[in-house]
C-alpha positions, 0 to 999 in steps of 0.5 A: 807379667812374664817375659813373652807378654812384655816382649810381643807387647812392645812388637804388636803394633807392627807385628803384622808388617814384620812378620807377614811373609812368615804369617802367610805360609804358617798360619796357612799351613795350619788352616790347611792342614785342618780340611774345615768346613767351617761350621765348627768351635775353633780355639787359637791358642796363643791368638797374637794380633788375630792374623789366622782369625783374619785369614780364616773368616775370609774363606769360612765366613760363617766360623767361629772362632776364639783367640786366646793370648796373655799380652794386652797389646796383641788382643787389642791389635786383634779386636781392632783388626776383627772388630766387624765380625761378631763371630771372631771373639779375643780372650785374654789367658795362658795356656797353661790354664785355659779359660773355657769349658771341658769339651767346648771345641771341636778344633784347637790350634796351636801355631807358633807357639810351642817353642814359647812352652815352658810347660808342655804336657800342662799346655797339652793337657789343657788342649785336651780338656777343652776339645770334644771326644774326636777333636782335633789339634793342629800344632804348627811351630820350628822343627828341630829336623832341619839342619839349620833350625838346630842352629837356630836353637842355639842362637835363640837360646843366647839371644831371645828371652821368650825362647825354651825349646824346638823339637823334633817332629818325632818328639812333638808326636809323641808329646801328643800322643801322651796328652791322649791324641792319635797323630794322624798326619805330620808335613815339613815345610819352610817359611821365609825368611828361613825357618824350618817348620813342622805341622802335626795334626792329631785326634782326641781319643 
């Protein structure tokens, strides 16, 4: 078990509570971002407690979506809270090695994942394979850009063991764009109590 899934195994109880201000608006930001009508394939990389599960169901009863994530703890926390509604399902995997068909969704998210990576372009090539020609991806994570998300780079890199890297919005686009995507909007945005955000939404050639 590596250091992320034994640390947000010990916070999925009450993750939700801690982190719901901060859940609200990201995970809004990327169903926002994404203009789903909500009959397609949805895959949530790094699906933690199913909160953006939870979100998206209440405004598109009819979609699909499934959560994959690598801690025990938080997929048991999101089956509980999903339980009702079949169309929901939890998969337990990495990103680095998805768990799914080529070109089996029509949508993939990433949200408050990213500076978790340690493998990028494997996380991104994985997004790709998984996505259909003309797919698209919605990346939500901290944005190096903001004056004091770089100073929270440095506090993380001391402090928090699950931590790796923050980018810029120019350097998580061009991630993309070498993973095969067409960035086709990117936005700015902060979420409480103050963290600075990014939300990239791109394409599958």
């Amino acid at each position: 078990m590596n250091r992320v899934s034994i640390h947000y195994g010990k916070k999925a109880r009450h993750y939700d509570h801690r982190w719901s201000a901060y859940l609200h608006v990201t995970l809004g930001e990327a169903l926002s971002g994404l203009h789903l009508s909500g009959t397609e394939r949805v895959l949530d990389v790094g699906c933690g407690t199913g909160e953006l599960e939870r979100m998206a169901i209440e405004k598109f009863p009819q979609i699909a979506i499934v959560g994959v994530d690598m801690t025990a703890a938080m997929l048991e926390r999101a089956r509980e809270k999903m339980a009702a509604f079949p169309r929901i399902r939890f998969e337990t995997g990495e990103a680095e090695a998805l768990p799914f068909e080529v070109q089996s969704y029509d949508v993939v998210i990433l949200a408050n994942v990213f500076h978790h990576v340690r493998h990028p372009e494997t996380v991104l090539a994985e997004c790709t394979r998984v996505l259909r020609s003309g797919g698209k991806l919605v990346l939500v994570d901290w944005c190096m850009d903001f004056w004091f998300q770089r100073w929270m780079h440095y506090w993380h890199q001391r402090t928090n063991p699950t931590y790796v890297k923050t980018y810029r919005v120019a350097e998580a686009g061009e991630r993309l764009r070498q993973a095969g995507f067409v960035v086709e909007e990117t936005h700015r945005f902060i979420a409480p109590p103050l963290y600075g955000m990014m939300r990239l939404r791109a394409r599958k050639i």
